[in-house]
C-alpha positions as protocol buffer text, in pm:
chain_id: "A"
residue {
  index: 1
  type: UNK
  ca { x: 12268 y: 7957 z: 8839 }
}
residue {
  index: 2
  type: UNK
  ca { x: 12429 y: 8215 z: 9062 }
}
residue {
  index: 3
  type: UNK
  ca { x: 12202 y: 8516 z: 8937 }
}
residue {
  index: 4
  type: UNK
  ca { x: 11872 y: 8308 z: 9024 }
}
residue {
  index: 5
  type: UNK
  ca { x: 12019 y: 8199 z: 9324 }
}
residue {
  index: 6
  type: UNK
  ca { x: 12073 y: 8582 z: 9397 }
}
residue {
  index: 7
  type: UNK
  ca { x: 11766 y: 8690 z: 9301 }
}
residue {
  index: 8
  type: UNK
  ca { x: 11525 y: 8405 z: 9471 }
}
residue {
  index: 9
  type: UNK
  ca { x: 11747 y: 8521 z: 9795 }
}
residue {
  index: 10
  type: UNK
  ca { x: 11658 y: 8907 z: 9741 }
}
residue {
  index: 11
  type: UNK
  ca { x: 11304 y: 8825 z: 9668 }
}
residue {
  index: 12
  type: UNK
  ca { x: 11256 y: 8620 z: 9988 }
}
residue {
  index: 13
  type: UNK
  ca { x: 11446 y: 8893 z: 10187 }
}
residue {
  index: 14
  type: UNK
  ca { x: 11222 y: 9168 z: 10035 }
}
residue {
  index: 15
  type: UNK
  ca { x: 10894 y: 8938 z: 10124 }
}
residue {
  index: 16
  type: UNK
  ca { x: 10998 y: 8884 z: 10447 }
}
residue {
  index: 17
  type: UNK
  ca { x: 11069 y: 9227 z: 10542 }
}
residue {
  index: 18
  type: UNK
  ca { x: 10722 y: 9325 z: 10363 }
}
residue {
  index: 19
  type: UNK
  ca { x: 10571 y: 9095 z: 10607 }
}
residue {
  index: 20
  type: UNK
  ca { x: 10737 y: 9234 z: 10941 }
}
residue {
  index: 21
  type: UNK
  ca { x: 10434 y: 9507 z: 10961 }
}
residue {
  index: 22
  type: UNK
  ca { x: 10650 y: 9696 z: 11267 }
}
residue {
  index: 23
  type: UNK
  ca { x: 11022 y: 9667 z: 11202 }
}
residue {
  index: 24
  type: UNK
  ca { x: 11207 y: 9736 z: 11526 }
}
residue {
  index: 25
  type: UNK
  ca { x: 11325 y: 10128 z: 11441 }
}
residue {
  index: 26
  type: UNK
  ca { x: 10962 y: 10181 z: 11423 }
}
residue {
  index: 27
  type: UNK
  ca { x: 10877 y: 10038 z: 11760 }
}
residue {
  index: 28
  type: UNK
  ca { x: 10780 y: 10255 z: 12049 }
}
residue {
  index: 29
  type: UNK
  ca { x: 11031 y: 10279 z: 12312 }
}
residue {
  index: 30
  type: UNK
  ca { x: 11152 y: 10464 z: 12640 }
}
residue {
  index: 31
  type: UNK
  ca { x: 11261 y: 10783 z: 12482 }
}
residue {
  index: 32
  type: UNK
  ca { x: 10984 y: 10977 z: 12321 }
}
residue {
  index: 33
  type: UNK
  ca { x: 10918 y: 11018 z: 11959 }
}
residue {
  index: 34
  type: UNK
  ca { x: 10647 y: 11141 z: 11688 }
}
residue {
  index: 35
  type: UNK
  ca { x: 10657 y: 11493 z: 11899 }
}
residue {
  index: 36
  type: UNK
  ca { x: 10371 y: 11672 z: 11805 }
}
residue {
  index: 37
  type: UNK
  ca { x: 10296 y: 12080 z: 11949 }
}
residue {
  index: 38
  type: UNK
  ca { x: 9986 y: 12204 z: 11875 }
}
residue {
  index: 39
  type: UNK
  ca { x: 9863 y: 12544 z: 11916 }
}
residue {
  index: 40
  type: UNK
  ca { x: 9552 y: 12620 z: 12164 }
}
residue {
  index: 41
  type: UNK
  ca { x: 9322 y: 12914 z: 12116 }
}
residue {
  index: 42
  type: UNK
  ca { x: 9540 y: 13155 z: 12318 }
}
residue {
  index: 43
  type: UNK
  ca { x: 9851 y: 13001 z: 12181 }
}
residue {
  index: 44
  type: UNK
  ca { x: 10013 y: 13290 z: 12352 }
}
residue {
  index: 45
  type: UNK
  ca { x: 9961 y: 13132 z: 12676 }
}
residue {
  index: 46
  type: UNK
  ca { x: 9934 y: 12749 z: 12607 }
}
residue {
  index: 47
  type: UNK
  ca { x: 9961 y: 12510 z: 12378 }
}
residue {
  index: 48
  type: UNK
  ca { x: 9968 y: 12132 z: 12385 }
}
residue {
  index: 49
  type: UNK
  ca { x: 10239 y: 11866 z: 12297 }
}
residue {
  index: 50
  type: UNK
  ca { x: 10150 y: 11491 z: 12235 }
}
residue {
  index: 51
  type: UNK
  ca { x: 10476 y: 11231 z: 12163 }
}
residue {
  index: 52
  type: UNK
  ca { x: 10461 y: 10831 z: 12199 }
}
residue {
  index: 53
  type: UNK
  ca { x: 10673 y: 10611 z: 12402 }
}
residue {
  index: 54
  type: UNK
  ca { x: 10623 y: 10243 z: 12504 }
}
residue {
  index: 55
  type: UNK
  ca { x: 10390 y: 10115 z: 12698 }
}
residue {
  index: 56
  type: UNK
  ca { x: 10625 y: 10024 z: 12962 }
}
residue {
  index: 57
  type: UNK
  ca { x: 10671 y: 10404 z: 13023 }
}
residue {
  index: 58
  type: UNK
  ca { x: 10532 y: 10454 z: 13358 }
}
residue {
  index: 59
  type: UNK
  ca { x: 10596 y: 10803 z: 13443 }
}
residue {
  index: 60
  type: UNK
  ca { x: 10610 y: 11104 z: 13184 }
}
residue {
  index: 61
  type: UNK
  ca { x: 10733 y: 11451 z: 13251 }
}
residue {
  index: 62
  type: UNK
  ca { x: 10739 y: 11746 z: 12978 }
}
residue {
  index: 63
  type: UNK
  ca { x: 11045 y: 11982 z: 13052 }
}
residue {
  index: 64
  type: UNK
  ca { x: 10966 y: 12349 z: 12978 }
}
residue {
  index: 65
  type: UNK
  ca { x: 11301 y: 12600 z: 12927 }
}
residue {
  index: 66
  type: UNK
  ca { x: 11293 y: 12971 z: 12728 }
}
residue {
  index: 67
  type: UNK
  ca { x: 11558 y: 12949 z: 12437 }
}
residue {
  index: 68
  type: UNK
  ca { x: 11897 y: 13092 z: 12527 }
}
residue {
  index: 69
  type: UNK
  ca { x: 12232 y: 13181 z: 12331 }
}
residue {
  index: 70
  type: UNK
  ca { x: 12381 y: 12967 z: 12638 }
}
residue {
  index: 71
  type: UNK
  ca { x: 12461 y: 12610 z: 12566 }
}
residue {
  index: 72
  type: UNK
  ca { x: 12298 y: 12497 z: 12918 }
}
residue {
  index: 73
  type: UNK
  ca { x: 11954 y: 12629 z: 12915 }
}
residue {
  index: 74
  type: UNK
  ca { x: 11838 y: 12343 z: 12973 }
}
residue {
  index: 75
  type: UNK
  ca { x: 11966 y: 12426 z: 13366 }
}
residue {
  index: 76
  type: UNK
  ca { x: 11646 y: 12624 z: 13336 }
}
residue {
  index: 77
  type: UNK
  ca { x: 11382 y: 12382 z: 13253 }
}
residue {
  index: 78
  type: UNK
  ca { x: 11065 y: 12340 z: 13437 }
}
residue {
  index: 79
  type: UNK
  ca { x: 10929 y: 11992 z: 13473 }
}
residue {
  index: 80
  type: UNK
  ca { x: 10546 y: 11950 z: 13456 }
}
residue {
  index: 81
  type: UNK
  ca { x: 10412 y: 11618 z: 13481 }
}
residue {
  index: 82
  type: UNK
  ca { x: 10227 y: 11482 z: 13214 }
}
residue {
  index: 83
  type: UNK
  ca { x: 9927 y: 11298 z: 13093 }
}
residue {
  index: 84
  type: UNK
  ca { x: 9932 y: 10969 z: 13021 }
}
residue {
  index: 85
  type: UNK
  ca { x: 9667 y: 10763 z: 12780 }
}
residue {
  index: 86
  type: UNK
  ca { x: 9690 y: 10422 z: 12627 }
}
residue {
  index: 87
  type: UNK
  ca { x: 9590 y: 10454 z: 12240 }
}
residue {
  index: 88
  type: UNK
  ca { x: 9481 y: 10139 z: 12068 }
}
residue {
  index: 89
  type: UNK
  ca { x: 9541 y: 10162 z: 11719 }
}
residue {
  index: 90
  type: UNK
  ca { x: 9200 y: 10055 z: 11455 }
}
residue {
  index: 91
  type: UNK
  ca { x: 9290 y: 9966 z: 11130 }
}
residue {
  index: 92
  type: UNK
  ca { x: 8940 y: 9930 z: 11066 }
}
residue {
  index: 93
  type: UNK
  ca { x: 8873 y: 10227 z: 11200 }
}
residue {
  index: 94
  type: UNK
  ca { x: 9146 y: 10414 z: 10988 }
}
residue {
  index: 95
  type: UNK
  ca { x: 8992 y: 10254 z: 10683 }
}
residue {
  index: 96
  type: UNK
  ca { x: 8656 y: 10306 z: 10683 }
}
residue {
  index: 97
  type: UNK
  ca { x: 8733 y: 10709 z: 10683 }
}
residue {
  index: 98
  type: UNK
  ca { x: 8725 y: 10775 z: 10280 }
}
residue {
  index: 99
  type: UNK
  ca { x: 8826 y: 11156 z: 10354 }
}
residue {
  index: 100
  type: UNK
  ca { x: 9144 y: 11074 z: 10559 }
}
């Protein structure tokens, strides 16, 4: 009786966590995550950089320092404000794209 009480109790546990669709370390929040860079045509010169944060973030800022041997080059940095979009996520969208 103890073995199907243990496994009726794993089964529910694994059916509700297949029903939480977002758990909680997935969540957007304050700090930034899901960095992204992407090179530009002169990537020499520019490129771009995309991460996600909540959307209780109100201001962003990207902070821009040259690699050192020093353990502080982040005393460096230049901060450049940055652009910031809501994204509402489709899943229809997402779906009806066979390629992707």
């Amino acid at each position: 009786m103890k073995r199907v009480s243990l496994l009726l109790l794993l089964l529910l546990t694994g059916v509700a966590v297949a029903a939480d669709e977002n758990p909680p370390w997935q969540q957007p929040g304050a700090w930034p995550d899901r960095v992204i860079a992407t090179l530009t045509a002169e990537p020499a010169s520019s490129f771009s950089v995309n991460w996600r944060t909540g959307a209780g973030v109100i201001s962003t800022v990207a902070e821009i320092a040259p690699a050192t041997a020093a353990a502080r080059f982040d005393l460096a940095a230049k901060r450049v404000p940055a652009h910031s979009e809501l994204f509402e996520y489709d899943p229809a969208w997402v779906a009806n794209r066979p390629g992707w």
